[in-house]
C-alpha positions as CSV (number, residue, x, y, z in Angstrom):
1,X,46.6,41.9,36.2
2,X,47.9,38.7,34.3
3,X,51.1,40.4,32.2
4,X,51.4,38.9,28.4
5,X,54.6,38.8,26.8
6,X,54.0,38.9,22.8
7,X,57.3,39.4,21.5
8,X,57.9,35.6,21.6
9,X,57.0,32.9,18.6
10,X,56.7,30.0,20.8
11,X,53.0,29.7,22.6
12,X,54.7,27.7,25.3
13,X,56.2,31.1,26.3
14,X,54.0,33.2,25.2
15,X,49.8,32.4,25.3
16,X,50.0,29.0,26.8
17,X,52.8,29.8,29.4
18,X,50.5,29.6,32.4
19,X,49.7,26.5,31.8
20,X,53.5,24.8,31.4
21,X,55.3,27.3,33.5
22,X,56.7,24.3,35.6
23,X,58.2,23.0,32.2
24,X,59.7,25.8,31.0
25,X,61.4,26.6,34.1
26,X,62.8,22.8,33.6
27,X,63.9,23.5,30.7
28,X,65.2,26.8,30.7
29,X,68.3,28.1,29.7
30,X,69.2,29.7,33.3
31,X,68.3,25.7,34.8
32,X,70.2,24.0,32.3
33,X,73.0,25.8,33.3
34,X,72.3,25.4,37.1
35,X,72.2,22.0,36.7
36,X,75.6,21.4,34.8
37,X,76.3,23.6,37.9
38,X,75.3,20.7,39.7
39,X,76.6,17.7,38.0
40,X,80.3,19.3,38.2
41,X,79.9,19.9,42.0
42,X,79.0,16.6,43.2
43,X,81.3,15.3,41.1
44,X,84.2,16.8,42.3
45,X,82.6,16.3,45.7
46,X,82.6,12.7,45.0
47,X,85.9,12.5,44.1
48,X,87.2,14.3,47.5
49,X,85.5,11.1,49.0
50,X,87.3,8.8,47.1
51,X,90.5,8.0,49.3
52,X,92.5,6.7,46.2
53,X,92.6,10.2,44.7
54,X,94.8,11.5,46.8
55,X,96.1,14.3,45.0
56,X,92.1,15.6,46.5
57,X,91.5,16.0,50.1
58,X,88.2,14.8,51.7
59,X,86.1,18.1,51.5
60,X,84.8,19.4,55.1
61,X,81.0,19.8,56.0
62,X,81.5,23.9,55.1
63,X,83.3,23.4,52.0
64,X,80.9,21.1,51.4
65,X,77.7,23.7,51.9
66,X,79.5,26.1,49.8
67,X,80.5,24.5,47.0
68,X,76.2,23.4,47.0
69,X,75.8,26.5,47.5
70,X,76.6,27.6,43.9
71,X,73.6,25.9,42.9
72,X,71.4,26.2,45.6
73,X,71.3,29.9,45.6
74,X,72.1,30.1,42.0
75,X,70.5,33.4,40.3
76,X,69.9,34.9,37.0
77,X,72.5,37.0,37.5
78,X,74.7,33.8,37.6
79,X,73.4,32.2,34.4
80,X,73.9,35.9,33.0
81,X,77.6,35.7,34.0
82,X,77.9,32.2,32.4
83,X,76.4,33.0,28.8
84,X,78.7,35.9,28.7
85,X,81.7,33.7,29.6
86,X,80.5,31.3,26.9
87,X,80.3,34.1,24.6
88,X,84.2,34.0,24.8
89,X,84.9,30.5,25.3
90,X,82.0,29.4,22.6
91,X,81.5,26.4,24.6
92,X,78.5,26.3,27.1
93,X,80.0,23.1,29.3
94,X,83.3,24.3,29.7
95,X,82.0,28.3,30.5
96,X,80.0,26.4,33.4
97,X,83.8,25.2,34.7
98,X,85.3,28.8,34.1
99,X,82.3,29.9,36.0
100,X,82.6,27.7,39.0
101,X,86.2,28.1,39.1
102,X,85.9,31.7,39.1
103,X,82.8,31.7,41.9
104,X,85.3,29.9,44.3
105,X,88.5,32.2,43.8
106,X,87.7,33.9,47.1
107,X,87.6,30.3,48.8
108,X,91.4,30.1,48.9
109,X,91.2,26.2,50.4
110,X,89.2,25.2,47.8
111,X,90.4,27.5,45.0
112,X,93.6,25.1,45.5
113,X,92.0,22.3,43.8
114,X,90.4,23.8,41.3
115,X,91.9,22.2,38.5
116,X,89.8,18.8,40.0
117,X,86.7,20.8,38.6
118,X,85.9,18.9,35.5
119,X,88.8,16.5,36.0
120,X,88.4,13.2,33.8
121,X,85.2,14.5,32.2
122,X,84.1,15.0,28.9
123,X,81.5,18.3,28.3
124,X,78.8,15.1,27.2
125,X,79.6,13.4,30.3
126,X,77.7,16.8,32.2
127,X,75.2,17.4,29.6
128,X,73.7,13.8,29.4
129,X,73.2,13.8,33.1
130,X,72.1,17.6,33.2
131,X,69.5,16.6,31.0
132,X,68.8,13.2,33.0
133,X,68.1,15.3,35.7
134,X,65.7,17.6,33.7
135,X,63.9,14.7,32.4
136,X,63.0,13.2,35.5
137,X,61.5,16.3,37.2
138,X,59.6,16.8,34.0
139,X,58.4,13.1,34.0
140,X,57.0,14.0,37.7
141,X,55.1,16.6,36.1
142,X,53.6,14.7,33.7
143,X,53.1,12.1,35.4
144,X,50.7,14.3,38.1
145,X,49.0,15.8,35.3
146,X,48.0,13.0,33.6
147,X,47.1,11.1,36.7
148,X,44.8,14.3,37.9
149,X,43.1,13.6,33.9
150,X,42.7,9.9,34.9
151,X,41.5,10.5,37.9
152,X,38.6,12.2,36.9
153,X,37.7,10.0,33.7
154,X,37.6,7.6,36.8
155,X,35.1,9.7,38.8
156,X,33.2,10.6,35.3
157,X,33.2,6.9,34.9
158,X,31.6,6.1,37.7
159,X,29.0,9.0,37.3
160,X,27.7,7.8,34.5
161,X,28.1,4.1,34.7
162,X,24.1,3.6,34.6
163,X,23.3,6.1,31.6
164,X,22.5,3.9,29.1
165,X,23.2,5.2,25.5
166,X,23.3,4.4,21.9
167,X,26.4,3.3,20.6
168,X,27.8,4.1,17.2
169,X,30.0,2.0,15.2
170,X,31.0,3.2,11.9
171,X,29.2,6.2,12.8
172,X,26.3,4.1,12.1
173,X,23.7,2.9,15.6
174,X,25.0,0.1,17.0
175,X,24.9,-1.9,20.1
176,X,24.1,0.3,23.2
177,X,26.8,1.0,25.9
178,X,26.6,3.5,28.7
179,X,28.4,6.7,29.1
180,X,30.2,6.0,32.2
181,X,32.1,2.3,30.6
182,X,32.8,4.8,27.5
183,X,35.0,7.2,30.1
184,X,36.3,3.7,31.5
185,X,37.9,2.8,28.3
186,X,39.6,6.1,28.5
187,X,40.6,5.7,31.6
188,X,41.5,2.3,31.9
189,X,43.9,2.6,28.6
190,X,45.9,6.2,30.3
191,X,46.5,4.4,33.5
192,X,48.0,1.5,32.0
193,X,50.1,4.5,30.1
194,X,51.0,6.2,33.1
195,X,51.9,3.0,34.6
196,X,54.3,2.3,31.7
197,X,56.1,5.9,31.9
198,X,56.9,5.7,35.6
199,X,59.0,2.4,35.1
200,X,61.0,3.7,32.2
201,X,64.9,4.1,33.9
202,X,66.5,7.4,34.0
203,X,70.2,6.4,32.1
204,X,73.2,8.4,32.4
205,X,76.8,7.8,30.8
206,X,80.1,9.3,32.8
207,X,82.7,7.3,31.0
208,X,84.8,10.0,29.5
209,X,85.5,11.0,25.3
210,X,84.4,7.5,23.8
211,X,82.7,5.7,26.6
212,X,85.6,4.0,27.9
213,X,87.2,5.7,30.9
214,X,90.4,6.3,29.2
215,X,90.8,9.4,31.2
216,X,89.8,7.7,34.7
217,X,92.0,4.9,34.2
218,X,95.2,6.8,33.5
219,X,94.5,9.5,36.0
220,X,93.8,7.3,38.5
221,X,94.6,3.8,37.9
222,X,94.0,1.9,41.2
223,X,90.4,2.2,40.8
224,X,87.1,0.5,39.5
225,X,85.9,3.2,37.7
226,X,82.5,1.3,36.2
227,X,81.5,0.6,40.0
228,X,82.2,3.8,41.5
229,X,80.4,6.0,38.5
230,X,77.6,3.7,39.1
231,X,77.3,4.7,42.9
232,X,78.0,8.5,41.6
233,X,75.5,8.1,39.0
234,X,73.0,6.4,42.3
235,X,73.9,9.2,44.1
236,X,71.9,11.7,42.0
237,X,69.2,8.9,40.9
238,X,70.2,8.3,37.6
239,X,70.9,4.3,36.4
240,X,74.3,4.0,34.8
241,X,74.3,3.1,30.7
242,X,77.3,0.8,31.0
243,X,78.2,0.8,27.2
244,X,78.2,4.2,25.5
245,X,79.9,5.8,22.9
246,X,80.7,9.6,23.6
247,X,77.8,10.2,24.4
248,X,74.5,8.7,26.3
249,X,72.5,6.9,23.0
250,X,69.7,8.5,24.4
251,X,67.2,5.1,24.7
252,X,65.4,5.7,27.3
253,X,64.3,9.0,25.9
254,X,63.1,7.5,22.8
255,X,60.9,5.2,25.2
256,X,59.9,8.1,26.9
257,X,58.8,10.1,23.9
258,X,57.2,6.9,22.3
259,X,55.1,6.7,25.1
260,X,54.1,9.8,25.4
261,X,53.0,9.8,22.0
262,X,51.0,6.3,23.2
263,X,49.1,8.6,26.3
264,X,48.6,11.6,23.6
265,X,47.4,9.4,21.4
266,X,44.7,8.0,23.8
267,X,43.0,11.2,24.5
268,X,43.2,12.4,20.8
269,X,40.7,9.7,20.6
270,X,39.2,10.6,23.8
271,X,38.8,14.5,22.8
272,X,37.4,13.9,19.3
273,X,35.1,11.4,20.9
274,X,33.7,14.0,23.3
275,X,33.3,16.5,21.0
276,X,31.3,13.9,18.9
277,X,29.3,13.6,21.8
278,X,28.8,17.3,22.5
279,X,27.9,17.8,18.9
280,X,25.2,15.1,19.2
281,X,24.0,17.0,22.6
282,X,25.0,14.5,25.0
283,X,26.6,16.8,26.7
284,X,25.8,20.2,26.6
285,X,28.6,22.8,28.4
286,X,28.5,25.5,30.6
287,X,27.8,29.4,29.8
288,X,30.3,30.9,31.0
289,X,30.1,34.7,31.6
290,X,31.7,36.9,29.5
291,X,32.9,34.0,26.8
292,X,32.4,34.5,23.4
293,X,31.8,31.2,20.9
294,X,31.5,32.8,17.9
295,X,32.5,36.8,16.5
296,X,29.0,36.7,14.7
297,X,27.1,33.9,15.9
298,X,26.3,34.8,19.7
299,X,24.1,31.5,20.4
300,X,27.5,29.4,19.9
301,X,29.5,27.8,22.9
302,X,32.4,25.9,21.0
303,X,34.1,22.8,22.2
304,X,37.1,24.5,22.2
305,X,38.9,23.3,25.1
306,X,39.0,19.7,23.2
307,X,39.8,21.2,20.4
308,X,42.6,22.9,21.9
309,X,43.8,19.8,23.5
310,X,43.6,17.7,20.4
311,X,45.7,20.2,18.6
312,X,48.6,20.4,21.3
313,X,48.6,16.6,21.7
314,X,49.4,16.7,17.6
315,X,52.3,18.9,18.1
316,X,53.3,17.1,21.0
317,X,53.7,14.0,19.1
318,X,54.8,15.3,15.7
319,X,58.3,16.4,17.7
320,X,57.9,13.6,20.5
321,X,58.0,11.1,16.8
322,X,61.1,13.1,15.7
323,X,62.9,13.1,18.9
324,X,62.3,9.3,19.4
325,X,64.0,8.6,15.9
326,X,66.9,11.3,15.8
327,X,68.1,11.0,19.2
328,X,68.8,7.2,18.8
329,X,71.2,8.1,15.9
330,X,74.7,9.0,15.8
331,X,78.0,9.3,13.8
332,X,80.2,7.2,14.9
333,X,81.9,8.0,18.6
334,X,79.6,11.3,18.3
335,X,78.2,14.1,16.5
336,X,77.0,17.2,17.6
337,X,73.4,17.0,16.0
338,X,71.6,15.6,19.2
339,X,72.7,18.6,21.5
340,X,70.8,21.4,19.3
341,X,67.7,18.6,19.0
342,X,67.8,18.1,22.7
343,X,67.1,22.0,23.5
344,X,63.7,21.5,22.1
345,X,63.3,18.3,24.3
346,X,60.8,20.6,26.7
347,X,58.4,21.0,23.9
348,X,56.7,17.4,24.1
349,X,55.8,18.1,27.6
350,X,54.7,21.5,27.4
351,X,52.2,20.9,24.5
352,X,51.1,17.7,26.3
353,X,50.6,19.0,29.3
354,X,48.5,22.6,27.8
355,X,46.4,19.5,26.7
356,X,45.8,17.8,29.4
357,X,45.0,20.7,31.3
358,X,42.6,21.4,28.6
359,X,40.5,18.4,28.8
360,X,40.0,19.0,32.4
361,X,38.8,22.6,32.0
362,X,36.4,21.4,29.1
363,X,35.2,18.5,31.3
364,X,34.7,20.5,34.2
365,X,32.2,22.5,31.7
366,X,29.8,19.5,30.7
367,X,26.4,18.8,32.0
368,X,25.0,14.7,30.8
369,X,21.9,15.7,28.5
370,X,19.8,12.6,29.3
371,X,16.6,14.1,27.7
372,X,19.2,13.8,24.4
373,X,20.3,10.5,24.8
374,X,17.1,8.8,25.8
375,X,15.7,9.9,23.3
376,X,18.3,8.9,20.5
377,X,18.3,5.0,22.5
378,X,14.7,5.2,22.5
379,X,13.9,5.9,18.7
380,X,16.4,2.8,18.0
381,X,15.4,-0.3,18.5
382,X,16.7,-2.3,15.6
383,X,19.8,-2.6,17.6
384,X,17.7,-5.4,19.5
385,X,18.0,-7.7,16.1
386,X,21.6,-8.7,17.6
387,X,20.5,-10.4,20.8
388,X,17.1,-11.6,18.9
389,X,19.1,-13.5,16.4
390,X,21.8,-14.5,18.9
391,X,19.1,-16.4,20.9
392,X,17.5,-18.1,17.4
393,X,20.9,-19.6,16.6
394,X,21.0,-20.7,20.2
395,X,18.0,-22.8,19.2
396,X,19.7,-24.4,15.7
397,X,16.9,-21.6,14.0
398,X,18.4,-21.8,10.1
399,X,19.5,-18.5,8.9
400,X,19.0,-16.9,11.7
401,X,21.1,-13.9,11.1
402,X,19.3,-13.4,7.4
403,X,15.9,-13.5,9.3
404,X,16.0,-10.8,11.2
405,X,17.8,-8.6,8.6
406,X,15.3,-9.0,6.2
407,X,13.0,-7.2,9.1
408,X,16.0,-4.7,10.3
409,X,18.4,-4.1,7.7
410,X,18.0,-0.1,6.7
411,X,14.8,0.3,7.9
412,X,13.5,2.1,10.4
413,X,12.3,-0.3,13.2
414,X,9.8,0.1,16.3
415,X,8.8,-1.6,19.1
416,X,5.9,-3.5,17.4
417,X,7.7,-5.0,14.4
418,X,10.6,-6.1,16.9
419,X,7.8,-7.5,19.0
420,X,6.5,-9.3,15.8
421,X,9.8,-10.9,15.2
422,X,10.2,-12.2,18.8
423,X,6.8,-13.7,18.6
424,X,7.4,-15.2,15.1
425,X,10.3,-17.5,16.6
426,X,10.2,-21.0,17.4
427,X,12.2,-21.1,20.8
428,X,11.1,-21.6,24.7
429,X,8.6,-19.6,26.1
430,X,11.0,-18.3,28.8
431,X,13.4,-17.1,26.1
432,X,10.6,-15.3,24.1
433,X,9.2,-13.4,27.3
434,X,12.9,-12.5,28.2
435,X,13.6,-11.0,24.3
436,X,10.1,-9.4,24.9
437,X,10.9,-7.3,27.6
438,X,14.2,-6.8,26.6
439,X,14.7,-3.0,25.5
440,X,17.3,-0.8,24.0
441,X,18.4,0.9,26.9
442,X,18.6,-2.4,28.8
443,X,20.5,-4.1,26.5
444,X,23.9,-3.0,28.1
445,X,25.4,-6.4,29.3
446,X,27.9,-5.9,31.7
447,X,29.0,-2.2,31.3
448,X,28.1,-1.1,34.3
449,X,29.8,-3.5,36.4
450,X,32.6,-2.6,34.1
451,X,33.0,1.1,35.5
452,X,33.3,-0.7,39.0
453,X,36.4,-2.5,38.3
């Protein structure tokens, strides 16, 4: 039996949780710590495999695993351990060093070196690349989750490349498409999205109190401190920010939230669209057992999965906006104001992706209502008075345009008066008989090829 825990405010935690579990796990408290855990081990492993710091011996292949070990098999209990440390210190980053220090006491050839732990570092230099680190499992995430949506736009696409269907502009019947280049849009738009988010570079700063490697250089002066952070910085997968201030400016995480905010954007479109086209009966959706629409009207099955989604994307970008515009900004060398912003960080991805998820689950639940949208193409054929008057001014026909709106214009056409017009027109036989047999579902140009690209 699924087990609910209400006693949270946050619906990522609490009614939504199944669906961004992997996020909040990323996120988490117990993983941030795990991986400041991290960050301080390889360091100092880094440094025991720097020859010129040779008040540090080269680390052996079993001090090695055991100093991994303390994030490897790192527990709650652990994270437990560190928050009460902190609750002493009242300082997260250097509780994580207390911790580590006081996890290797028994390790008497290690112990010995302890005080390398955290040695030339500043508490930003850990958290920036912690949080590097958290940000690029979460753009993995994403990243499959939105490709899984594309994916099947792609496959919908395709489905419904030859349904031919009335098109709306300003609400209003317009030009006909087909349902399958409508999902093709979609779909064309998100990749290029998704294809954006992968190339955004991962930065990371390890340069010390104001971005200069004071520390490094007077500790240990004989080395090229830029070069080698930039292979420990490799090392881990993160691209070195050469020129920082205390802390990371936090760029690349603007870019990432902006284009989020692009992809959310896109299928806020995308969901309203398809529940436009539910509420016209395009689609109609699956009855499923046991599902309730309505609390007193029992023949209702509600759109609610787009709904949902379009709701989630909002909050999504309402803090992805906020993030992207406070995180670039700092006081001078550093203030503290990006640290309690960055806890929330997890927020854009877990609304986006209780969205995402959405929009599959409601598209997995429609079934094309052709009998619907024939029938709305069929009863519309003033939407023929484009190519008709296309063709005219092909021919030099004066006031072309005006002819056939004085025929068309807010008023309901059929076949015969389109006929009429057609007839009525002074051009080449060959042209007439092709505008003859022309008809509103066929009047689709090239959007079926489209959907094959």
């Amino acid at each position: 039996m699924k087990k609910y825990n209400l006693n949270i405010a946050s619906p990522t935690d609490g009614r939504y949780e199944s669906l961004c579990n992997d996020i909040n796990e990323i996120f988490s408290e117990h993983n941030l710590i795990k991986t400041r855990i991290k960050v301080e081990i390889e360091w100092l492993i880094f440094l025991s495999n720097l020859p010129q710091v040779k008040s540090l011996p080269q680390f052996s292949k079993n001090q090695i695993k055991t100093l991994r070990g303390l994030y490897y098999n790192f527990t709650n209990t652990d994270s437990k351990r560190v928050k009460k440390i902190e609750e002493i210190t009242k300082h997260d980053v250097k509780a994580v060093e207390y911790f580590i220090k006081e996890k290797i006491k028994s390790n008497k050839k290690i112990y010995k070196y302890k005080e390398h732990i955290h040695i030339c570092c500043t508490s930003e230099d850990i958290n920036n690349i912690a949080y590097a680190l958290m940000l690029k499992d979460a753009r993995e995430i994403l990243l499959f989750q939105a490709n899984l949506l594309q994916k099947k736009l792609k496959m919908m696409s395709k489905k419904y490349k030859n349904v031919s269907m009335l098109s709306h502009t300003h609400g209003q019947p317009a030009s006909p498409s087909t349902m399958g280049k409508e999902f093709n849009n979609f779909q064309k738009r998100l990749l290029a999205q998704i294809n954006d988010l992968k190339q955004i570079k991962i930065k990371g700063k390890f340069n010390g109190a104001t971005g200069n490697y004071s520390a490094h250089s007077i500790t240990y002066p004989n080395i090229d401190w830029p070069k080698k952070i930039k292979k420990y910085l490799s090392n881990l997968k993160i691209e070195m920010n050469s020129h920082t201030t205390q802390i990371e400016p936090h760029d690349y995480i603007a870019e990432i939230c902006n284009k989020i905010n692009h992809i959310n954007s896109i299928l806020i479109g995308f969901s309203q669209d398809i529940w436009t086209y539910i509420s016209k009966s395009y689609f109609t959706q699956k009855n499923i057992p046991g599902e309730i629409g309505s609390s007193t009207m029992p023949h209702k099955i509600n759109p609610i999965n787009f709904e949902n989604a379009e709701g989630n994307l909002g909050m999504s970008n309402a803090l992805s906006h906020f993030f992207a515009n406070k995180l670039t900004i700092s006081r001078l060398q550093r203030d503290l104001s990006d640290s309690t912003v960055l806890r929330n960080i997890g927020l854009t991805f877990a609304y986006s992706i209780i969205a995402y998820k959405n929009i599959l689950i409601g598209l997995n639940k429609l079934d094309i209502n052709r009998d619907k949208i024939n029938q709305d193409i069929d009863n519309s054929w003033e939407i023929l008075a484009e190519p008709i008057q296309m063709v005219a001014r092909k021919y030099h026909i004066s006031d072309s345009y005006e002819y056939v709106k004085k025929f068309t214009r807010g008023k309901k056409v059929n076949k015969e008066i389109i006929l009429q017009i057609i007839k009525a027109l002074k051009i080449p036989v060959n042209e007439k008989n092709s505008l003859i047999k022309l008809t509103p579902r066929k009047y689709i140009g090239y959007a079926s090829k489209l959907c094959d690209e």
